[in-house]
C-alpha positions in Angstrom: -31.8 -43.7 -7.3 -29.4 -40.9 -6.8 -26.1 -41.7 -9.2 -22.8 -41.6 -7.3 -20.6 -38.6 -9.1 -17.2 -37.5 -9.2 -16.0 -34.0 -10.4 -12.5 -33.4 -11.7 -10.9 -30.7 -12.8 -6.8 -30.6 -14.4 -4.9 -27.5 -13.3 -1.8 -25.7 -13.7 -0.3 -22.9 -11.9 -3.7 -22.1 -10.7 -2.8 -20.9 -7.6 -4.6 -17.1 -7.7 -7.9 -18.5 -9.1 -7.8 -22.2 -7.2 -9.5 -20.5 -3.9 -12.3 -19.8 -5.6 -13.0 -22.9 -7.1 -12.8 -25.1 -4.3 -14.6 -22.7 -2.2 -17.7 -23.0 -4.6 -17.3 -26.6 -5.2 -17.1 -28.0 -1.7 -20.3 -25.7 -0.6 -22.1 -27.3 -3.3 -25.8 -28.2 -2.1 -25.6 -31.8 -3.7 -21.7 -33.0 -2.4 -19.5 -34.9 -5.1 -19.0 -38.4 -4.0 -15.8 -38.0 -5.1 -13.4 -35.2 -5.8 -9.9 -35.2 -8.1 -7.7 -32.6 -8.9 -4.8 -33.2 -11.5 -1.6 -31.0 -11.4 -0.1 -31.0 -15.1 3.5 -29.5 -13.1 2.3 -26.5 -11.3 5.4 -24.1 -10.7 3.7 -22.2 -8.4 1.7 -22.8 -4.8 -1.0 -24.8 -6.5 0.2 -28.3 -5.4 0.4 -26.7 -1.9 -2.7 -25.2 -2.0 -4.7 -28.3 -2.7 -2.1 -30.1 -0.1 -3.2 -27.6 3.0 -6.8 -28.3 1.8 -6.5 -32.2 2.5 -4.9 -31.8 5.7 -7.5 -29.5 6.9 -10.1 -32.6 6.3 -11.5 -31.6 3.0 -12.2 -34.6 0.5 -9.9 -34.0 -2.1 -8.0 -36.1 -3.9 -4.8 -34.7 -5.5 -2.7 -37.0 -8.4 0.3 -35.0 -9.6 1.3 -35.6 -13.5 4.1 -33.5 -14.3 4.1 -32.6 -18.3 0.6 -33.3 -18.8 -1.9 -31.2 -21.3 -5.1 -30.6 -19.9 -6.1 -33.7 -21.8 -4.3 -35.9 -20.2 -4.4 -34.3 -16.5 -8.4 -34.7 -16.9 -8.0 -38.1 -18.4 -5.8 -39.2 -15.4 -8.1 -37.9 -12.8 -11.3 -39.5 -14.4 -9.3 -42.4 -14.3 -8.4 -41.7 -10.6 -12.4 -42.2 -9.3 -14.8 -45.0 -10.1 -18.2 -43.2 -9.7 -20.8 -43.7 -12.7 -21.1 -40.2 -13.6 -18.2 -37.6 -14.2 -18.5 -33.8 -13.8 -15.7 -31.8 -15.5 -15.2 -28.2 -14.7 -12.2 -26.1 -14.6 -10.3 -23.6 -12.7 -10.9 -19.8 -13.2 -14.8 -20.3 -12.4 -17.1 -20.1 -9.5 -19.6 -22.7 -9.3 -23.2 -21.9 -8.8 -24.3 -23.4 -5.1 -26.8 -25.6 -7.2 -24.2 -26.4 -9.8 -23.7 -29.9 -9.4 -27.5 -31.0 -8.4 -28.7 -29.2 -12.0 -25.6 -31.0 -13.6 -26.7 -34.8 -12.3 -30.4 -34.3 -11.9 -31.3 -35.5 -15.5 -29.3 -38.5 -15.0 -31.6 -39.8 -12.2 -34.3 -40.6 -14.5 -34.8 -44.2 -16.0 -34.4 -42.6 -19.6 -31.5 -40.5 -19.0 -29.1 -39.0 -21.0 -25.7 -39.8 -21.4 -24.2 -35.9 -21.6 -25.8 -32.9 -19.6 -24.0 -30.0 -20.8 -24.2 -27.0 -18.1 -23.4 -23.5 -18.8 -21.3 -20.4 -18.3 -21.8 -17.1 -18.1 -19.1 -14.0 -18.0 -17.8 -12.8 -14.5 -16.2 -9.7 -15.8 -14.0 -7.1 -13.4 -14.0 -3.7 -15.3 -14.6 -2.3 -18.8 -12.0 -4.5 -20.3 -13.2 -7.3 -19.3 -16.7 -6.9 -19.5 -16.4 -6.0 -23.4 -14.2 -8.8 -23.3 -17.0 -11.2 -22.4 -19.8 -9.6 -24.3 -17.6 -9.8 -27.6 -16.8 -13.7 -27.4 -19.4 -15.7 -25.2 -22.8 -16.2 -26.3 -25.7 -15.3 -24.1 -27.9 -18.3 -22.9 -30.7 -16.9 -24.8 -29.1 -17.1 -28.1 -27.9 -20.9 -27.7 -29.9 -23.7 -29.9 -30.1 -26.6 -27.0 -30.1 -28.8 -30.3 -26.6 -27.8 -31.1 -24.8 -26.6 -28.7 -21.3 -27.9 -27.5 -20.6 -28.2 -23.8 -17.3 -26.6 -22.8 -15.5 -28.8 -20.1 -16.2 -25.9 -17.7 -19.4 -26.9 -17.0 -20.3 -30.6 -18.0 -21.0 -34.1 -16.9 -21.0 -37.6 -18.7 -21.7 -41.5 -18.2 -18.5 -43.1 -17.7 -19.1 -45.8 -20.3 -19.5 -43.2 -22.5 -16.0 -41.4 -21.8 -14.5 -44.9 -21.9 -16.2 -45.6 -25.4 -14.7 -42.6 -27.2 -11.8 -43.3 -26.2 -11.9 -40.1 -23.6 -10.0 -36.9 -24.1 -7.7 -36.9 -27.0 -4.3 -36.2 -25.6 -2.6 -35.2 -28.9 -4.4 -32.1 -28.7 -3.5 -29.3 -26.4 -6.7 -26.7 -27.1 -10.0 -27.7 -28.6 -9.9 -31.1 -26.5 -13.4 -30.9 -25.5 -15.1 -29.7 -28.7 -13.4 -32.8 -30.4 -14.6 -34.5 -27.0 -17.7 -33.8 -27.4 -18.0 -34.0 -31.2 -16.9 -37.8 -30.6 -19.6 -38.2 -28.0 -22.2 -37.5 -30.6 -20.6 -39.6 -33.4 -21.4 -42.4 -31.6 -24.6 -41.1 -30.9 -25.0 -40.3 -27.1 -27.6 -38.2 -26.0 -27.4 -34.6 -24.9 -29.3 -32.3 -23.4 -28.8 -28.6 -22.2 -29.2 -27.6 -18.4 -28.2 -23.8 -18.4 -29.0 -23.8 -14.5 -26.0 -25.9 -13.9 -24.1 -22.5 -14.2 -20.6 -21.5 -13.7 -19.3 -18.1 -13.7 -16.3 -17.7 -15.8 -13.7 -14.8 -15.9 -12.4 -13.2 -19.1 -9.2 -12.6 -19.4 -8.1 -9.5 -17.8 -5.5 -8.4 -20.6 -5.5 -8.0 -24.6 -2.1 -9.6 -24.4 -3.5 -12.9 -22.7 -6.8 -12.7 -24.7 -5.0 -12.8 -28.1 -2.7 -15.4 -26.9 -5.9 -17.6 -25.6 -7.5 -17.3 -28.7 -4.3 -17.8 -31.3 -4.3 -21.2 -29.1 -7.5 -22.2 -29.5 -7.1 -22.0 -33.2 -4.0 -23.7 -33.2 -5.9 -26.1 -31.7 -9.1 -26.1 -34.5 -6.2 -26.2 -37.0 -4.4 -29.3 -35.5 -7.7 -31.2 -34.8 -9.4 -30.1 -38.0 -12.5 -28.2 -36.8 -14.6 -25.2 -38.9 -12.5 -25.1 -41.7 -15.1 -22.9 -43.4 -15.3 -20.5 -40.2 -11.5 -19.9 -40.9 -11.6 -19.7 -44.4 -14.4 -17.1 -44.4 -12.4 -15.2 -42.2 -9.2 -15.1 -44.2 -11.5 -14.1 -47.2 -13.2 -11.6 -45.3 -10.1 -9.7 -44.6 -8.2 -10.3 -47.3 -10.6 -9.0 -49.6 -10.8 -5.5 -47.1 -7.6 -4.0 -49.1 -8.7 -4.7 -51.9 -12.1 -2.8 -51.5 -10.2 0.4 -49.6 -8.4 0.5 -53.2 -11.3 0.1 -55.4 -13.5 2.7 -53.4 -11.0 5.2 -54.8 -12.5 5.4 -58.1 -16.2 3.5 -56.7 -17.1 5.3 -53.7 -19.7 2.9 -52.9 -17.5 0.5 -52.4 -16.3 2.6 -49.2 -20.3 2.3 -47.8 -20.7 -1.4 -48.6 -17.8 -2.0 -46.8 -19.0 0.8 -43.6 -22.3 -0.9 -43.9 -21.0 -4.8 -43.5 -18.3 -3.4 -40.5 -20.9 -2.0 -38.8 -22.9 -5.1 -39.0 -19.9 -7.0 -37.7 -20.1 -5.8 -34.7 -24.1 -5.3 -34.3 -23.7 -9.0 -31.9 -21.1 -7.4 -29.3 -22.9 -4.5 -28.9 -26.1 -5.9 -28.6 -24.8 -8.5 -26.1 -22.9 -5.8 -24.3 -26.0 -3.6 -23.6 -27.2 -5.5 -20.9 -23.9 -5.3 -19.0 -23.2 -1.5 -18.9 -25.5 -0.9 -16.2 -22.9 -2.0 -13.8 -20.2 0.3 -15.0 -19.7 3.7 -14.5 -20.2 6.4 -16.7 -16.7 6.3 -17.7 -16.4 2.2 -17.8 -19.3 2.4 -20.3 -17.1 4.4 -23.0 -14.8 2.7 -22.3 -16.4 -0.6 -22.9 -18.1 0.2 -25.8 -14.5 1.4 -27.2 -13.1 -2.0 -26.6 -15.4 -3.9 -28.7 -14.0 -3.3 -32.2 -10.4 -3.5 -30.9 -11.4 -7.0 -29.4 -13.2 -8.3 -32.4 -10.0 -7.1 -34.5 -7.2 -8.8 -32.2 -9.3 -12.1 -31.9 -9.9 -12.1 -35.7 -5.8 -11.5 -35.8 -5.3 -14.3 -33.4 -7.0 -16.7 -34.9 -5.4 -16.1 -38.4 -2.1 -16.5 -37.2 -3.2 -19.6 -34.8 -5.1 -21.7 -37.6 -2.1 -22.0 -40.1 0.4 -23.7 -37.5 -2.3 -26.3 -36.1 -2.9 -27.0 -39.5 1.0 -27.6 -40.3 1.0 -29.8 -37.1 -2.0 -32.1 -38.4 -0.2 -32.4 -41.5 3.3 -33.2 -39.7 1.5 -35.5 -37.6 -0.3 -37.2 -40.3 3.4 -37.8 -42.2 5.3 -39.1 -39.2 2.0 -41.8 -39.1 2.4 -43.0 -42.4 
């Protein structure tokens, strides 16, 4: 029997990218049964946005929660439908046509699972952004089915099973759906991996907003301790970079090790990059392959400066519980 399913999505002054997620959602070849959008306080035309939408007859429903995380906003708007099955995807992607039939078929079976994690790939606009999404997403030949965590862009889950975890955790404003997710397969739900549920996702079109994305989504692995060792290996790795530029003064090999393990740094961006200069120009491509280190630096930066104050806000939090 085909499972009745409800997407959801939680947005926030959304109202340049909202077009094209509605567009691809409501030409999906398998409808939703049920569609709700959360605002978290939107100061700009997304509220109206969604409101033309409904009066023009299409089967949205919108709940408004001022001051809400995203979170809480997608907590709300599960909460909102009553369908079996939830898919959660978010604004600033384009849904495949077939994204919503790949997402629920595997539930249909007798043996289903209780997760079906989609995935995304980069939908970049220029050299920037291209490099951009080389440099941080992973490809979907390089992703261990076993392993991997769905992002909330592209993902769909039993009800009982949100309500069992206890859904989103709200006290976290980035990282909610890796802790999601990691709380899913605590209690032992199944997963499996459907990369033809697909979304296309758009990097972020600035360094500025990039480094600011990713200082908050290590604020957010501080405050929810996630990858502690990720994070320390990174603070070793450059702290211990000044120390070698001094040392290769008097042991000039210390200069080559140090070439050598840089340059095999950035061996993954470049590799995963290759593939995508074929639609730039000649020009886009230099500049492209340019971006890469300076993109791996600032997101290496970000992250530094991101983990420490999530980390002081576990422990804060943490004190004010005891």
């Amino acid at each position: 029997m085909r499972p009745r399913v409800a997407v959801i999505c939680s947005v926030k002054d959304e109202a340049d990218a909202l077009d094209a997620l509605l567009d691809s959602l409501l030409a999906q070849t398998r409808p939703p049964d049920e569609i709700v959008i959360c605002d978290g306080g939107s100061r700009d035309a997304t509220v109206e946005l969604i409101r033309r939408r409904v009066a023009r007859g299409a089967p949205l429903q919108l709940i408004e929660r001022p001051g809400s995380n995203i979170a809480a906003g997608r907590n709300a708007a599960i909460a909102a439908t009553s369908a079996p099955i939830v898919a959660v995807t978010d604004c600033g992607v384009r849904l495949e046509p077939h994204w919503l039939s790949e997402l629920v078929a595997p539930f249909e079976d007798a043996d289903g699972p209780d997760v079906v994690a989609g995935f995304f790939r980069p939908d970049p606009r220029g050299a920037f952004e291209t490099a951009l999404g080389a440099t941080t997403l992973v490809p979907e030949a390089e992703v261990d089915a076993g392993t991997f965590m769905p992002s909330s862009r592209s993902v769909a889950f039993r009800r009982s099973a949100w309500q069992a975890v206890g859904g989103y955790p709200e006290w976290l404003e980035h990282s909610e759906d890796v802790l999601f997710d990691l709380r899913l397969k605590s209690h032992g739900y199944r997963f499996v991996f459907r990369p033809r549920a697909l979304v296309h996702f758009r990097p972020r079109p600035t360094l500025a907003a990039y480094f600011r994305q990713y200082r908050a989504y290590a604020r957010g692995d501080g405050k929810a301790g996630l990858w502690r060792r990720r994070h320390l290996a990174r603070y070793l790795a450059y702290g211990l970079g000044p120390i070698v530029l001094l040392a290769g003064v008097w042991y000039k090999r210390l200069w080559l090790a140090g070439a050598v393990l840089g340059g095999a740094y950035m061996v993954t961006p470049y590799r995963r990059l290759w593939p995508w200069l074929s639609i730039l120009g000649p020009f886009a491509r230099i500049e492209a392959l340019a971006w890469v280190p300076v993109i791996r630096l600032v997101g290496d930066v970000a992250k530094m400066l991101g983990y420490p104050v999530g980390l002081w806000s576990r422990t804060r939090q943490r004190g004010q519980t005891r």
